[in-house]
N, C-alpha and C positions, 0 to 999 in steps of 0.2 A: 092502417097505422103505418107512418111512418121509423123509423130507430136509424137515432144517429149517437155514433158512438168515439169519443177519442183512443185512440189507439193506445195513450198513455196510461189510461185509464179505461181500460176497456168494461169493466164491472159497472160501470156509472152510467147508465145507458137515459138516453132524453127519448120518449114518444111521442109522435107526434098526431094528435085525433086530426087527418088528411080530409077527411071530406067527400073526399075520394067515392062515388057511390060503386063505383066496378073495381075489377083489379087491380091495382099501380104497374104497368107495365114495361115503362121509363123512368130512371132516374138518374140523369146528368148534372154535376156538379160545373160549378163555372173554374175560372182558371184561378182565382184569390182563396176558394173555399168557404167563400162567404153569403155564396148563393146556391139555391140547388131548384130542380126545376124538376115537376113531378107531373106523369100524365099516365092516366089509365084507361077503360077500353069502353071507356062511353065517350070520349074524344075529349074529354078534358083535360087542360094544362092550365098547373099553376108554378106559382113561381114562388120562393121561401126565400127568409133573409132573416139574420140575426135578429136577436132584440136585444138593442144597449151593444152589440156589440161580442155576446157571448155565445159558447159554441152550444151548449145547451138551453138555450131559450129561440125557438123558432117563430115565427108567425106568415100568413101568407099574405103578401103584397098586392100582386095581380093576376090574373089567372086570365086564360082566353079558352072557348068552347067550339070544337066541332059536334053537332049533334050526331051518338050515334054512332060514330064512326072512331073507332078505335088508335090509338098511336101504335106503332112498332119501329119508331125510330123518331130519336130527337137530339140536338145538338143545340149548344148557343152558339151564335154567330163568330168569327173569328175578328179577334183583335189587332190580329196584322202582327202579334209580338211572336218571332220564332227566334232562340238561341241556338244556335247547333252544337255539336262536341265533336271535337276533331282529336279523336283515337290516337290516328297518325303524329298528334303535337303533343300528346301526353309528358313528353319529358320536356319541354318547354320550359321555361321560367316566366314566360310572357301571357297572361289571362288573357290578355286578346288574342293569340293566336290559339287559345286551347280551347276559348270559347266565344265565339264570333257573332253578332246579331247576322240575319241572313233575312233577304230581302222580301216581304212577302208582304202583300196587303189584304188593309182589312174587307170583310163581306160587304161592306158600307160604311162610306163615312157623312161625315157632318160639314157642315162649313169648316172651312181652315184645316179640313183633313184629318180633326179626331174622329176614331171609332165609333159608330152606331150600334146599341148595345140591343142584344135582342136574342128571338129564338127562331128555331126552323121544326117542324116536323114533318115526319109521312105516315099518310094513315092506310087502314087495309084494306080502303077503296080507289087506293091510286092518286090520292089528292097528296099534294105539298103543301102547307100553311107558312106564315111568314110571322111575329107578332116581332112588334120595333118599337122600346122604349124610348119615345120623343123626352128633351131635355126636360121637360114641363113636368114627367110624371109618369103623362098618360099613355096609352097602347095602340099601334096603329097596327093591324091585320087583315093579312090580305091573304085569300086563296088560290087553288090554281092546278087543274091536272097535269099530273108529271106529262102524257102523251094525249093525243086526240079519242084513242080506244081505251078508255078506263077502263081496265081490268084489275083483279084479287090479286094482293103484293102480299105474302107470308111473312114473307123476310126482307128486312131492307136497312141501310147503311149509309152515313153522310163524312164526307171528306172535302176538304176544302184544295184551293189552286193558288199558286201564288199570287197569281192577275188577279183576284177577288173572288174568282166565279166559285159555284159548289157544286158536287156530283152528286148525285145519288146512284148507290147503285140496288136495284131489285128485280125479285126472284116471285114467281109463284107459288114456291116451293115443291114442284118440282124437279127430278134432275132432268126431263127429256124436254124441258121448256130452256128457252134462253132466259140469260142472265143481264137483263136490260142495263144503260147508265146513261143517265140523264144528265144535262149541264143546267144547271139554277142560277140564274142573275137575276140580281133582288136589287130595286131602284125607288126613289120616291120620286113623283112627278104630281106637280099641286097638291104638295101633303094629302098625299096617297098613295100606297104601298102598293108596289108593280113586281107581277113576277115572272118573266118569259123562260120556258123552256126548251132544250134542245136536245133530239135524240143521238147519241153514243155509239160507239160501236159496240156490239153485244159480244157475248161469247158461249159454247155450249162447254159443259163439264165434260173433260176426258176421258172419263168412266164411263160415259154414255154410248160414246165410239169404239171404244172397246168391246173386242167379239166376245171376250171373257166375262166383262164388266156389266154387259148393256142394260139388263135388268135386275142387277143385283144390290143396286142402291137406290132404289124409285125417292127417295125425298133428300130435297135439299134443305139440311137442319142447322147451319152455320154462313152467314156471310159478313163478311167482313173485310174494311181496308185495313192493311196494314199500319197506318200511322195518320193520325187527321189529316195531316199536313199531305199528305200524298195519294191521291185521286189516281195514282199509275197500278198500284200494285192492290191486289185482292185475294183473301182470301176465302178457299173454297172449305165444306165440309157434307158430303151427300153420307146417305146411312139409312141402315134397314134395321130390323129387331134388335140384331146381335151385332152388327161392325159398321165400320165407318171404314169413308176412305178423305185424304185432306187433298186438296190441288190449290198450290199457288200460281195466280198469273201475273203478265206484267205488260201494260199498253205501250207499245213501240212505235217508232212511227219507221215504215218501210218504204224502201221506193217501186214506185209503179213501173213493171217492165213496160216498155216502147217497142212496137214495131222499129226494124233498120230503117223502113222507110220513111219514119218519122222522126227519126234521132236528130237531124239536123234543119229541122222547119223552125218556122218561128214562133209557130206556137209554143214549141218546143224549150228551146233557149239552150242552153248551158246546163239548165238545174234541172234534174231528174223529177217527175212528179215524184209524191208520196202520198203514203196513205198510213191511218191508224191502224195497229191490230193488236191484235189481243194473243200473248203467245204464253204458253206454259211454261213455266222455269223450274217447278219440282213437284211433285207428287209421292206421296207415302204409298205403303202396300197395305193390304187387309190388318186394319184395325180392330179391337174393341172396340164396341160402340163409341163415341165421343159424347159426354155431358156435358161439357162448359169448354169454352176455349179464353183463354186469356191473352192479349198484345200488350208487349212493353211502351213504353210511354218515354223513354229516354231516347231524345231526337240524334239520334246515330244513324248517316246517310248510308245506304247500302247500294254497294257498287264492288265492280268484281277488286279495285285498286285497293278499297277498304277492308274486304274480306282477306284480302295478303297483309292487309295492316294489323289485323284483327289477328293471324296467327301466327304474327309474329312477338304482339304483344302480351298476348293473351287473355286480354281483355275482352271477357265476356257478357258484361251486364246489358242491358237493353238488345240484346241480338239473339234470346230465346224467346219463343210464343208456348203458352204453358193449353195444355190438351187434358183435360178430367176427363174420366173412364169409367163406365157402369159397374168397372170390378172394384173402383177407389180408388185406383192409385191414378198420378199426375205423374205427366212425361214433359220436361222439357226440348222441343227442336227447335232447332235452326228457324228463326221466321223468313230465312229466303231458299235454304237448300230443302227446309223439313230432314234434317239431319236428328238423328238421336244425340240428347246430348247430355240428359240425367233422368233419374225415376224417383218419385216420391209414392210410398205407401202408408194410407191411412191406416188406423189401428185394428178397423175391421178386415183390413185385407193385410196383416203384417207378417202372415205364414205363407204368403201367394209372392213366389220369386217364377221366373221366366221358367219351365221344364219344368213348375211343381204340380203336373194337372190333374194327380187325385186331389191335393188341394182348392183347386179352382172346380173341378165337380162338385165336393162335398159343399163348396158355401153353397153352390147356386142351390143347391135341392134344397140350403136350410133357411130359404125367403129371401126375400129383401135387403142386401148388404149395404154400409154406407157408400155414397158417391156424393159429387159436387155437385149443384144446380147453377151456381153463379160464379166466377174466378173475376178476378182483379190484380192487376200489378200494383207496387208502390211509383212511386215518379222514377228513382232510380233504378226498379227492376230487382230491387234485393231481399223485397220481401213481395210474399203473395196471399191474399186474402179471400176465402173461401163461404161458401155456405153452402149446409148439406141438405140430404132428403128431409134428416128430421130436422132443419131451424137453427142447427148449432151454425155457430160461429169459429174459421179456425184461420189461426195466422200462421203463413209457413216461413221460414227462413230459407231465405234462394241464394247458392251459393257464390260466390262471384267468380269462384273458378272452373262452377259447371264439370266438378268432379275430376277436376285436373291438378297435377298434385303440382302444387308453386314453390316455390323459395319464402319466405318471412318478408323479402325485401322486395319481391314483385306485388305480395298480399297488400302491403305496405301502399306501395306504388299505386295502383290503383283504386285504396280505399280515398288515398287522399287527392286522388284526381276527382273522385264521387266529391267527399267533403267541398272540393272547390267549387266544386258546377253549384252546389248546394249556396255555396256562399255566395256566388257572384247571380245568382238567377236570385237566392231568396226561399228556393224550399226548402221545405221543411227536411230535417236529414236523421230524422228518426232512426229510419229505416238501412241506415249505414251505421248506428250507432249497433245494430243485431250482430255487426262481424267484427266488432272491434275487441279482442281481449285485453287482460287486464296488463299483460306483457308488451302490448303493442302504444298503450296511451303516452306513455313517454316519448316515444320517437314520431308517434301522429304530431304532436303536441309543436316538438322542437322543428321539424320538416314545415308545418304548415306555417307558424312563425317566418322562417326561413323568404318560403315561395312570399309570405305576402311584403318581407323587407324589399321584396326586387323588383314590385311593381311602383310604378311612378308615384307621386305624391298627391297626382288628386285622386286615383285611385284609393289609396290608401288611407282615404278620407272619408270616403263613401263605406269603405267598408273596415272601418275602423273598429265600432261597436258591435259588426257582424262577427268576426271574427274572435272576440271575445265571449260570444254567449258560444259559437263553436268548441272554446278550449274549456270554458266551465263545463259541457255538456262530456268533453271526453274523460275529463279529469272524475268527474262522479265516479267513471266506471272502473276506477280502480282503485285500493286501501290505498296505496302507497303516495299518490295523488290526490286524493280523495279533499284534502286539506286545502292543496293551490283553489280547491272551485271557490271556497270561501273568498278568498281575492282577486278572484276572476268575476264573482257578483259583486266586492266590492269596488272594482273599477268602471263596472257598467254603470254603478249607481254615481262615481265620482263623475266620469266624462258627462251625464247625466245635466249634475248638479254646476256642473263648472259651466258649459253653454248657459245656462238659465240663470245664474245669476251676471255673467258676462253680456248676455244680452240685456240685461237691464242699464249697463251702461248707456249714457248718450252726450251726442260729442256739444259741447258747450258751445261753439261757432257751427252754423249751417254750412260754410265754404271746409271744409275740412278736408284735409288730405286723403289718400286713396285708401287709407290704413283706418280701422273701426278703433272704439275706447280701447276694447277685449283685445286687438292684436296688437296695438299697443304696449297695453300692459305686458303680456305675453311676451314682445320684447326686450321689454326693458327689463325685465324678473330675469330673463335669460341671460341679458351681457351683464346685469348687477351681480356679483357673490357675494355681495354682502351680509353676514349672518342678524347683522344689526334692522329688523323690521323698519323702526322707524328712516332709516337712512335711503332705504331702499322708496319709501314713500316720497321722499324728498322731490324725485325724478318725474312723479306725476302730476297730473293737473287735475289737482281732487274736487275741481267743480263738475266733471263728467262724472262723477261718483255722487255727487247731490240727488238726494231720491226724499220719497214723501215716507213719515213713517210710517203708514200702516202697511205696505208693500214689506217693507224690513220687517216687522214685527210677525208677518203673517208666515215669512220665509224663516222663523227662527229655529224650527223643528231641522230643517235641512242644514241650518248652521252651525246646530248643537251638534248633528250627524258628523260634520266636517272636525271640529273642532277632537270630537269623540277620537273619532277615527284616527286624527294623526296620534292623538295619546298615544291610542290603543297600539299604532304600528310600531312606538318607537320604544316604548316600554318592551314590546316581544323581542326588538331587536335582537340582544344579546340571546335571544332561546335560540333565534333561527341561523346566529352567524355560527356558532359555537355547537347547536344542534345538527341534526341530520337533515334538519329542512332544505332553506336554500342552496344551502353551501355544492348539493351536488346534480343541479343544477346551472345550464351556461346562463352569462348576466344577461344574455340578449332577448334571453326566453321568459324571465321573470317578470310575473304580474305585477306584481306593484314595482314598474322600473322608473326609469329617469323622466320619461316624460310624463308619469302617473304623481312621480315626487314634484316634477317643475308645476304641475296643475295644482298641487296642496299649497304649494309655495304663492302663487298665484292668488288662490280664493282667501288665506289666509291676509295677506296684505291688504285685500280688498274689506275683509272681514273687518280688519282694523283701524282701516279709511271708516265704515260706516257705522263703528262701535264709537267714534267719534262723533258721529251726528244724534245715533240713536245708540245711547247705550242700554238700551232692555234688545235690543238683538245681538249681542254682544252670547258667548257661547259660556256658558257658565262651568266653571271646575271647580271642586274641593280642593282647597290648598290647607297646606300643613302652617302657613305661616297668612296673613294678611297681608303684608309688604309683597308678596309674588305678584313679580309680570308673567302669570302661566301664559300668555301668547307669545309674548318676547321669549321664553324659554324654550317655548316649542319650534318655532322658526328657526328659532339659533340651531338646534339640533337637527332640524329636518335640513337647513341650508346645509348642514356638514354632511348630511346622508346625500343628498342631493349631488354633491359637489363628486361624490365618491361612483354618481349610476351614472353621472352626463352621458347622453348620445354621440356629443362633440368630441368626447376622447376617451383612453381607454381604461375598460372597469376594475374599481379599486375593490380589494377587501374596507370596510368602517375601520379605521383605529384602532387603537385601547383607548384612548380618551376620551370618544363617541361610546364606545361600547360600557365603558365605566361611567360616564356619566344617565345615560340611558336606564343600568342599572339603578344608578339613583332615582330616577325618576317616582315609582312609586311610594316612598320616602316625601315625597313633593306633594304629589297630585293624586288624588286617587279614581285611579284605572277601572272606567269601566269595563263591564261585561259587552262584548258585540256579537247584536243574534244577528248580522244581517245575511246569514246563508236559509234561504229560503226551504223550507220542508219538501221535499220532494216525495211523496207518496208515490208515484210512479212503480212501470210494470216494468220498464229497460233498466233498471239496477240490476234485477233479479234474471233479467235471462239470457248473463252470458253462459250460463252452463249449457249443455247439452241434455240432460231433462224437459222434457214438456212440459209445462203447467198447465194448470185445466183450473178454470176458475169459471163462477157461476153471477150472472148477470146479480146487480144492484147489493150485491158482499163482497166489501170490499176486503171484510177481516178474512177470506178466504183464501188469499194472497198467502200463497204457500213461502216459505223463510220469515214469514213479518216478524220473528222473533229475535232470529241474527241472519249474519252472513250478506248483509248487505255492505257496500264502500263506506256509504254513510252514517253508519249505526254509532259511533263514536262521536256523529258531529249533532245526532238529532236530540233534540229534545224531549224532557219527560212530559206525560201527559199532561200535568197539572203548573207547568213554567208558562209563563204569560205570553199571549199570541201579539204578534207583533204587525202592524204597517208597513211590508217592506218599502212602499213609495213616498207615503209620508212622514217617514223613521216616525211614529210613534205608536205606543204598546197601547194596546186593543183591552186587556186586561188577561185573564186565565180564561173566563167566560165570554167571549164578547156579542155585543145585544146588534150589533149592525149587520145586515147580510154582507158578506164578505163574497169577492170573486179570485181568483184563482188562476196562475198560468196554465196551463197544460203543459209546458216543457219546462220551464226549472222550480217552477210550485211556490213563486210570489206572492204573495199575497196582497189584497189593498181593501179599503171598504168600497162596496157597492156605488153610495151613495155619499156627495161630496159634505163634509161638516162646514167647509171655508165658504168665507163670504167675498173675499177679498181678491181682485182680479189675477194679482201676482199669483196668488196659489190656484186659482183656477186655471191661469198659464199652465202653469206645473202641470196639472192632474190631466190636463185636454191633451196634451203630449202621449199620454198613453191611454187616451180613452178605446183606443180601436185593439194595441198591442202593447205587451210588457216589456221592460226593459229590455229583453233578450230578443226580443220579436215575436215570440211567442202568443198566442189565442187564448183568453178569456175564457174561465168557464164559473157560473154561479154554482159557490159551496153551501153544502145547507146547514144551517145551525146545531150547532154540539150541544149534546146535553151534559151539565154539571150535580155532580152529584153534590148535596149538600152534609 
């Protein structure tokens, strides 16, 4: 069996019936997380992929067989994509220089130089396999001994080069054998899969050569490179009943000493030969066994210029390798010096400190204590995920200061360098949300705001809507904030809503100027201030607004949203200017600001161009009188709020005349209720304290505080209030009969399966067939039961 599990939700566990007739011995995710690749020790590899799209629904694809022959290493091909993070530019205001694409290609490409997508493994007869997903579908696999004398590989490890090529490096397990590394160049040649190999310079473990050493760790139980990306450095781990010892190496290239009387021939030249070798750069002393070893994942170059960079900054994350211990506890070192640099104790071993050794006698006589069998880092190194003897499941929180005591404003500094890398790659940043307290979300908030106003414009385009599901995700974790995330999901859903109906425009003449209908408009809404809707209309060419109705009609759910919505903002107005909301808050930092108001001002106009053509999509309000223009009244009010946020100059407090009339508003029109902050059931609300939680697979009610003490206890909803469509704003009902899916990171919700017939709204819903507004992964919720 397979189990995959979201981290948000870790109680909700998906199994998967594998297939699998032997062990699962391999399992590597790809780089999206949308594929996982499983092989076990009758030499079978398959390959898994969402269904629909969701994280819990699996099925296998393709799968390729060695008979027989077992995997013990496997990797997917590399895609040629590496970011780096440069430490050293951390106080930067520049994204390119903190984070820089860095030049590496892929293991294989295609015509016009996209990646060839595929897998590599080695099995425990010394064989390399190749399987290569052609464009078509299908699977092209090819085999191939790593060397000429096929021999038993125990242990074995795959790292890639920037040229394209791959390493393998392997072990017979072990320590008085050398530790072979192969070069892998994978080619097609008449659609057929080519694999030539080339032998390495080896190395022996320095324990070996040691007088003290030489037989006191006969197996080699650990190998590994350092980072995919780096085929130079390895790490070692030999070990007997009771202790381990760890050796890091690092391939050099040296030069060949010359005879004098060679120094000036022609063979010779100028340039000194060289040669490859393989030299030691740190090793630990007599350990505790080792059970797991874990490598960061966060591409941080290590070099001795870095390491001064490193302690000056003191920026620790990706630069420990995490070491599991048969006594339980986890040590973090150095992954280039093997330096100590913190200790974590499981709960079985939580009386066992360094000098407590009638302690450490008494477990071992009383059996079998917990330890780790598996360790894993997160992408950013801040969290570390475990698995013990017995099956359990455990998630640690890794410190970023590695037990080094900071200031607030270095903690600061570096969470929000994580946050960025986070934003501009795309991962996922869960796992930075573990060190964020609830005193810190204000100032993450206003800082990252800050860094992202000073990157250029197209920049700040691309990551426009990223950076919003970022401040709705910090603002959850605290009461005092807890409120801005409601506006922070309402803006994802506006920027949303405004591209899509904006793209429905189209330009009336094919020769058209370099400027779309949408930038247009955009335009002209910006140098017009006119509170007067209709004047403002005057200015356009409302045959680019000509559409069919059933496109209108079908988009009315999303119009009724819009319309909803500016009620909803301008009616609260007077709570938020006059309350403790926004007021102590800077204007710059505000979710719903000037260019979230120029967007309402925007669709609203357009609203009104096509309640002219079609007026059944036209956005319906309760008016207190029949004579109300409620659109006219609404613009007039939003253009004076507007006029008060502009970008172009500097932020006003609203009026008394704005705020008084505003107060009138409900007297007018009658305000609806807005459920659009999505249910977040999630496990990160709950664990910024220092308490453990222990919670038990597929109970979710086991969720220790579900009763209070969470940020958003105020904002959720009672069982029995009506379940809502965040994507298609419409109520589902209290019960609802459709399978519903689900984000994983802000707990959206949508139906499964689509009700609309009508291409426009099938636009809409294909937009987020893969991810949620936020960016966020799909998960299938299962149906609630209603008590009658």
């Amino acid at each position: 069996m397979i189990h995959i599990i979201d981290t948000e939700h870790p109680w909700d566990v998906f199994s998967i019936n594998s297939g699998h007739t032997e062990v699962i011995s391999c399992l590597e995710w790809d780089q999206s997380g949308s594929r996982l690749l499983s092989a076990d020790g009758d030499g079978q590899i398959k390959c898994w992929s969402m269904t629909d799209h969701l994280v819990n629904s699996w099925e296998s694809i393709l799968s390729s067989s060695l008979d027989r022959d077992p995997i013990i290493a496997l990797s997917w091909l590399h895609n040629g994509v590496k970011l780096a993070l440069h430490v050293e530019m951390s106080g930067s205001t520049n994204f390119g220089e903190k984070f820089s694409r860095v030049k590496f290609s892929p293991s294989l490409t295609l015509f016009g130089g996209k990646p060839m997508e595929g897998w590599l493994a080695v099995t425990v007869s010394g064989l390399v396999t190749v399987s290569l997903l052609k464009p078509g579908g299908s699977l092209l696999t090819a085999s191939e001994s790593l060397c000429r004398l096929r021999g038993r590989v125990a242990l074995a490890d795959i790292a890639f080069t920037g040229g394209g090529n791959i390493v393998v490096a392997a072990t017979d397990g072990s320590s008085s054998s050398p530790v072979q590394f192969y070069k892998v160049v994978v080619s097609v040649v008449s659609e057929k899969c080519r694999i030539d190999t080339e032998l390495l310079p080896s190395l022996f473990l320095r324990c070996t050569t040691d007088p003290m050493r030489r037989d006191k760790y006969p197996a080699v139980t650990h190998l590994k490179f350092l980072t995919r990306e780096n085929s130079e450095q390895v790490l070692l781990c030999a070990s007997n009943q009771t202790g381990s010892i760890v050796e890091c190496w690092s391939l050099r290239k040296e030069g060949l000493p010359v005879n004098n009387i060679f120094q000036h021939s022609p063979a010779v030249g100028e340039k000194q030969p060289t040669i490859l070798k393989w030299r030691i750069l740190s090793t630990t002393g007599d350990l505790e066994r080792v059970s797991a070893v874990a490598l960061p994942k966060l591409p941080i170059s290590i070099s001795n210029t870095d390491l001064k960079v490193t302690s000056d900054t003191k920026f620790c994350p990706g630069l420990g390798l995490a070491l599991a211990f048969h006594d339980g506890s986890i040590q973090i070192h150095h992954r280039l010096l093997l330096q100590f640099m913190g200790i974590y104790y499981s709960s079985s071993s939580s009386g066992t400190r360094p000098g407590d050794e009638a302690t450490l006698k008494r477990q071992r006589t009383s059996g079998p204590f917990l330890h780790f069998k598996a360790l894993q880092f997160s992408w950013t190194s801040l969290a570390l995920v475990g698995i013990d003897n017995f099956g359990k499941l455990h998630m640690l929180r890794v410190s970023p200061s590695m037990c080094q005591v900071l200031d607030m404003n270095t903690t600061l500094r570096h969470l929000l360098f994580l946050l960025e890398y986070c934003m501009v790659t795309g991962y996922d940043w869960w796992d930075v949300l573990l060190h964020v307290l609830p005193n810190m979300v204000h100032n993450l908030v206003e800082k990252l705001h800050e860094e992202y106003m000073r990157q250029n414009q197209a920049l700040q385009q691309v990551l426009a809507t990223r950076i919003v599901a970022v401040k709705a995700s910090l603002c959850k974790l605290s009461a005092a904030t807890a409120a801005r995330a409601c506006d922070f999901h309402a803006k994802l859903l506006l920027i949303a809503i405004s591209s899509t109906l904006k793209s429905l425009l189209r330009p009336h003449v094919l020769s058209t100027p370099d400027k779309s209908p949408g930038d247009r408009l955009s335009e002209i809404c910006a140098k017009n201030t006119d509170t007067e809707i209709d004047k403002v209309m005057i200015n356009l060419k409302t045959e680019e607004f000509v559409l069919d109705g059933p496109p209108l009609q079908s988009l009315q759910q999303l119009i009724q949203w819009v319309g909803d919505f500016v009620l909803y903002l301008l009616a609260n107005l007077p709570n938020q200017v006059r309350g403790a909301g926004h007021t102590n808050l800077s204007p710059e930092s505000r979710s719903i600001d000037g260019a979230s108001l120029g967007m309402l001002r925007e669709m609203l106009v357009m609203i009104r161009i096509w309640g002219l053509l079609k007026p059944g999509c036209l956005p319906t309000f309760t008016a207190m009188s029949d004579s109300q223009d409620s659109l006219q009244l609404l613009f007039r009010l939003l253009t004076k709020l507007w006029l008060c946020s502009r970008e172009d100059g500097p932020p006003q407090e609203p009026d008394e005349s704005l705020i008084d009339e505003c107060c009138l508003l409900p007297s007018q029109l009658l305000v609806p209720s807005m459920d659009w902050l999505p249910v977040n059931d999630g496990v990160i609300v709950r664990l910024q304290g220092k308490i453990p939680l222990k919670l038990q697979f597929g109970k979710a009610s086991s969720l220790p505080g579900a009763g209070g003490g969470s940020p958003l206890e105020a904002l959720t909803r009672s069982p029995g209030s009506q379940k809502m469509d965040n994507l298609r704003c419409v109520f589902l009902g209290v019960c609802p009969t459709e399978e519903s899916k689900a984000c994983t990171r802000c707990g959206c919700v949508t139906m499964l399966r689509s009700p609309n017939k009508t291409n426009a709204m099938k636009q809409w819903e294909q937009r987020w067939i893969k991810n949620c507004l936020c960016g966020g992964l799909w998960r299938r919720i299962p149906f609630t039961s209603c008590s009658r």
